[in-house]
C-alpha positions in Angstrom: 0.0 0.0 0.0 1.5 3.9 -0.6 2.4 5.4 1.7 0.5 9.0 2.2 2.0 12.2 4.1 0.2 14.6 5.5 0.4 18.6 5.6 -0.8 21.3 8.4 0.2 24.8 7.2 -1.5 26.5 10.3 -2.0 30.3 9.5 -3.3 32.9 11.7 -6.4 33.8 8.7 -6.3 30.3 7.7 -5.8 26.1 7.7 -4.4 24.6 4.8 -4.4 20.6 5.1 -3.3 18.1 2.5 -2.3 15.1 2.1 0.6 13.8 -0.4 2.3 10.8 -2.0 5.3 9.3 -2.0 6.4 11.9 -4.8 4.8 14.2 -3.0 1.7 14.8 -5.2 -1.0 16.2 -3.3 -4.0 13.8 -3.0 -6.4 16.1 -1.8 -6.5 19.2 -0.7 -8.5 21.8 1.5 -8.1 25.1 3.6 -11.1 26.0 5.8 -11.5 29.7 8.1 -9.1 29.8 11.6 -12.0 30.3 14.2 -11.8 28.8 17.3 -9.6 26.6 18.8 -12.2 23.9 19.7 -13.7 24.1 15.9 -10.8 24.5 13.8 -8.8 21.4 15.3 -11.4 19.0 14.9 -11.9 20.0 11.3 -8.5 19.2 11.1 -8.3 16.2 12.8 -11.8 15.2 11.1 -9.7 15.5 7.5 -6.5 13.7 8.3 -8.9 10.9 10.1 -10.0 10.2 6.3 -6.9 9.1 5.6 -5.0 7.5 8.6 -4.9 3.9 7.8 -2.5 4.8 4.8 -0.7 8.3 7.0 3.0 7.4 7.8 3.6 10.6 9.3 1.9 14.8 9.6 4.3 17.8 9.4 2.8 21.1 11.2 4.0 24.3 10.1 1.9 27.0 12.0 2.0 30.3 12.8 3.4 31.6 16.4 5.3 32.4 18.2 5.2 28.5 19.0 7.4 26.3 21.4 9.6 23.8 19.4 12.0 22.6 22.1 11.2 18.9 22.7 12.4 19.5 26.4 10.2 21.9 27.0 6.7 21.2 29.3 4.8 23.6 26.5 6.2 22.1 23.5 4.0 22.3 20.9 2.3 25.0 22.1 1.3 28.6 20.4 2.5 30.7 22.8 2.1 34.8 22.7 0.4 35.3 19.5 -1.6 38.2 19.5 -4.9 36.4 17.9 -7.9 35.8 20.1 -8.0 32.8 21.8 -5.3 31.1 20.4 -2.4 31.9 23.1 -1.2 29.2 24.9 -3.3 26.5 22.8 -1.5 22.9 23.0 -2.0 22.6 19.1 0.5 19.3 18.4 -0.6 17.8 21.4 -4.6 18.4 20.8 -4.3 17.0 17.0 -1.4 14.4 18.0 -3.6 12.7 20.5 -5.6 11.6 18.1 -3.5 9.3 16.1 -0.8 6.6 16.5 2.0 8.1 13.7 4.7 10.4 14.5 4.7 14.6 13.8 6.9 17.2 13.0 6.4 20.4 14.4 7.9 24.0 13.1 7.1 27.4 12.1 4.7 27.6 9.0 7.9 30.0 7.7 10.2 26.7 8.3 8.3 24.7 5.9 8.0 27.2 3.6 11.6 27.6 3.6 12.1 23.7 3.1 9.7 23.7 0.3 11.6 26.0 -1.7 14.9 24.4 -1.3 13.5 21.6 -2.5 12.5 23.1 -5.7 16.0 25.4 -5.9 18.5 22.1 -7.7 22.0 22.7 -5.5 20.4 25.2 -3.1 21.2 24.1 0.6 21.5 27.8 1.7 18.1 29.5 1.8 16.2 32.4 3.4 12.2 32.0 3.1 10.0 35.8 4.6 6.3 35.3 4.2 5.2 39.8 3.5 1.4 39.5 4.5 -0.6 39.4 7.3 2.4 39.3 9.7 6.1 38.5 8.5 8.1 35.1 9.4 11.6 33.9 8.3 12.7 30.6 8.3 16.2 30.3 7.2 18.1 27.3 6.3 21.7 26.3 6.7 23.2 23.3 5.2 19.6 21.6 4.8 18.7 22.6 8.8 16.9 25.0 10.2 18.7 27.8 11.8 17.4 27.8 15.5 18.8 26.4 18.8 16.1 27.0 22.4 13.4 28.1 19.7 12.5 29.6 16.4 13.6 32.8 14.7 11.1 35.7 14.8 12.7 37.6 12.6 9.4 39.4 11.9 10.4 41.4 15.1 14.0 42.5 14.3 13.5 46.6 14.1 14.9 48.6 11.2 15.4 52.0 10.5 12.6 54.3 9.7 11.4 55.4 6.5 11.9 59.2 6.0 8.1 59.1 5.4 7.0 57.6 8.3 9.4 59.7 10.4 7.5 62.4 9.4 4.7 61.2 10.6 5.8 59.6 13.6 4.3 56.3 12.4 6.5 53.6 14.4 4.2 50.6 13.2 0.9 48.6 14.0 2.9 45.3 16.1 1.6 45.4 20.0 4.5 44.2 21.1 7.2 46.2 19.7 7.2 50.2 18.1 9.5 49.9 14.7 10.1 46.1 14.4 9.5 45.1 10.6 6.3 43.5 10.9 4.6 46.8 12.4 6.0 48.7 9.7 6.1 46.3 6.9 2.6 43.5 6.8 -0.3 44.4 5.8 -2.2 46.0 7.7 0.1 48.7 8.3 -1.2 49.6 4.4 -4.3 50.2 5.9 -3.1 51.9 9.3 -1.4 54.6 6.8 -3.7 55.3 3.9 -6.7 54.0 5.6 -6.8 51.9 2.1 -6.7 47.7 1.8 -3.2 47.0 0.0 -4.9 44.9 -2.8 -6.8 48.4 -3.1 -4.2 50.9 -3.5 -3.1 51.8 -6.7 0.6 50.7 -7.5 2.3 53.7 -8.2 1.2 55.2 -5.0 4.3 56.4 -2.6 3.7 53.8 0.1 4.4 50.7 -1.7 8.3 52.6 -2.1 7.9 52.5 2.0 7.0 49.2 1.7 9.4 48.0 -0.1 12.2 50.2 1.6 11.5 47.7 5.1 11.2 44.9 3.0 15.1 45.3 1.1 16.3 46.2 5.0 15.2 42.4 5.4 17.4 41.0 2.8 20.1 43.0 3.6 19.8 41.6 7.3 19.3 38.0 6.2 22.3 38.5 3.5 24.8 39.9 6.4 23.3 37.3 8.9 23.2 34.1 7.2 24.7 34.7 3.1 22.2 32.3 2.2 22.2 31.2 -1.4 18.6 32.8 -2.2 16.6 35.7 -0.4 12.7 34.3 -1.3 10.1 36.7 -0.3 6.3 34.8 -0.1 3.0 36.7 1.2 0.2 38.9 -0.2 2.1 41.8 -0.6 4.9 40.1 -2.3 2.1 39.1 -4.4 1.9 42.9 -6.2 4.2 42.7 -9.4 5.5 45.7 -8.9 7.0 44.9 -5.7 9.8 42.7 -6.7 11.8 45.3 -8.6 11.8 48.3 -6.0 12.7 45.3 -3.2 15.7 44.3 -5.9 16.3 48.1 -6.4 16.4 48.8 -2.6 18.1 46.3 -1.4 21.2 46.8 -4.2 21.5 50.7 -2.8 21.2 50.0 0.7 24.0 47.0 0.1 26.2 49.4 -1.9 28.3 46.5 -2.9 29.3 45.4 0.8 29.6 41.9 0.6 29.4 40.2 -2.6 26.2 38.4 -3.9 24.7 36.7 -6.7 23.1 38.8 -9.1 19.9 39.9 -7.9 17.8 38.5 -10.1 18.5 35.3 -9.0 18.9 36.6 -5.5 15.7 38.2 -4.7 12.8 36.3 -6.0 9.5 35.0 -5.1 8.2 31.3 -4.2 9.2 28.4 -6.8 6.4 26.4 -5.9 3.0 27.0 -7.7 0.0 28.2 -5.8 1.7 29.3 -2.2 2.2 25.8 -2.1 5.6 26.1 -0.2 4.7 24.9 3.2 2.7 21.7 1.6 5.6 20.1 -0.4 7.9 20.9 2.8 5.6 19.6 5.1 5.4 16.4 3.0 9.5 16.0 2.8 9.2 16.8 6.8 6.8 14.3 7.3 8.4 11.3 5.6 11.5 12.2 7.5 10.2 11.9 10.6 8.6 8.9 9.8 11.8 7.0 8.4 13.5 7.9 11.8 
C-alpha cells in the first residue's frame, strides 16, 4: 500500500491541510476559516482521520510564536500570538492525541523555507519571509533550520525608519514592539497609513516605495546574517508585481556593494512552488523524514 504524508500549514487567517504521496503529489487538498480553537482542530483532525490507515507521518508548520523545544513542558504549544484565543493553545498535542503516527512540528515559515529548497536544484543555503498578514523567516543552513532554544522571529527584528514615516511619527501597528519590521512592513500597516486595503491601493502610490524600503532592509539583514544562497520573499504583498523590482532596487542601494552576492535577479525572488504551495511540499519532505527515523 503507498504510503500518504500529511500537511498542516496552520496560519493565523487560515488552515491549509493536504495530504501527499510518495512523490509528493498532493491527494487532496482543503483550507477552511481559523475560528476557534475547539472548531478548527477538529476539522482538522476530522480531514487527516479520512486518511489514517495509509498516514506514515503529519508535518505542522503553523503560525506563532510557537514552542519547538522537545524538552520543553509547552512544546507544541502557540504561545504569545496576539490572535484571540489562540495563546497558549497545546495545538501538536490536541491533533497528536488523536493518532498513533509520529509529527513534526515547526514554524509555517520553516516549511516554507524547506519547500523552496527543495525546488531550488544545488540550493542548501536558503532564506524563506512570508510579507502578509504578519512576517516570518525561516532560514536554512546546510539543509537545517537555523534555531537552537526556539524559532527565529525575525518578523520582530527593528529597522530604521522610512523618511516618510518619520514624518509622521508612524512607528508601526505590532503590540509588542514600536519599529520592528512587521509593524511597519505586513499588511495591515497599508491600511493603518492610507486608511486603504493594499490589494486596493493603486501601485504607483508612494507607500508601496515604503513598503518596499523595510522589505530590502530584510534582505540585507538576512544576507549579512546568514549569506544564504537565495533571499525568497512569499505573502500577499509580495504578491503585487510591482514589488519585486523596488525590493531588488532597494536592497542593491542600501547593500552598496558590501559583501558580494549573486546577481539579484537570482537573488531576490519570489516562491518556486506553484500556488503558495511552499509549506505543503515541505511539510510532505518533513513528514516522511520523521517517519523513516
Amino acid at each position: 500500500m503507498t504510503k500518504l504524508y500529511g500537511s498542516l500549514e496552520a496560519g493565523g487567517t487560515k488552515f491549509v491541510c493536504a495530504v501527499g504521496d510518495e512523490q509528493f503529489q498532493v491527494v487532496e487538498k482543503t483550507q477552511f476559516p481559523t475560528t476557534t480553537p475547539y472548531e478548527t482542530i477538529e476539522r482538522t483532525v476530522a480531514f487527516f482521520k479520512r486518511y489514517e490507515d495509509r498516514l506514515a507521518g503529519i508535518a505542522i508548520g503553523s503560525f506563532g510564536p510557537i514552542d519547538i523545544d522537545q524538552n520543553s513542558a509547552t512544546y507544541g504549544y502557540i504561545t504569545t500570538t496576539p490572535k484571540p484565543h489562540w495563546a497558549n493553545v497545546d495545538l501538536l498535542g490536541l491533533i497528536a492525541k488523536e493518532f498513533k503516527i509520529p509529527f513534526y512540528f515547526t514554524t509555517d515559515v520553516n516549511s516554507s523555507a524547506f519547500g523552496e529548497a527543495l525546488v531550488r536544484k544545488g540550493v542548501k543555503n536558503l532564506v524563506y519571509y512570508t510579507i502578509g498578514t504578519g512576517i516570518g523567516a525561516g532560514a536554512i543552513q546546510n539543509g537545517n533550520f537555523i534555531g537552537g532554544v526556539g524559532h527565529t522571529e525575525a518578523g520582530h527584528t527593528y529597522v530604521a525608519l522610512h523618511p516618510q514615516d518619520q514624518s509622521k511619527e508612524f512607528t508601526g501597528v505590532c503590540p509588542f514592539h514600536k519599529g520592528c519590521l512587521e509593524g511597519l512592513a505586513a499588511g495591515p500597516s497599508l491600511e493603518a497609513r492610507t486608511g486603504t486595503r493594499g490589494e486596493l491601493i493603486e501601485q504607483h502610490a508612494d507607500v508601496w516605495d515604503v513598503q518596499a524600503y523595510y522589505i530590502a532592509q530584510a534582505a540585507v539583514q538576512a544576507t549579512l546574517m546568514y549569506r544564504p544562497q537565495v533571499i525568497v520573499f512569499g505573502g500577499g504583498v509580495m504578491g503585487q508585481e510591482h514589488m519585486l523590482k523596488r525590493v531588488r532596487d532597494k536592497f542593491t542601494a542600501l547593500m552598496n556593494g558590501y559583501v558580494p552576492t549573486p546577481d539579484v535577479a537570482d537573488y531576490i525572488v519570489t516562491p518556486g512552488v506553484a500556488e503558495n504551495g511552499s509549506a505543503t511540499l515541505g511539510n510532505f519532505a518533513l513528514a516522511k523524514q520523521v517517519s523513516e527515523k
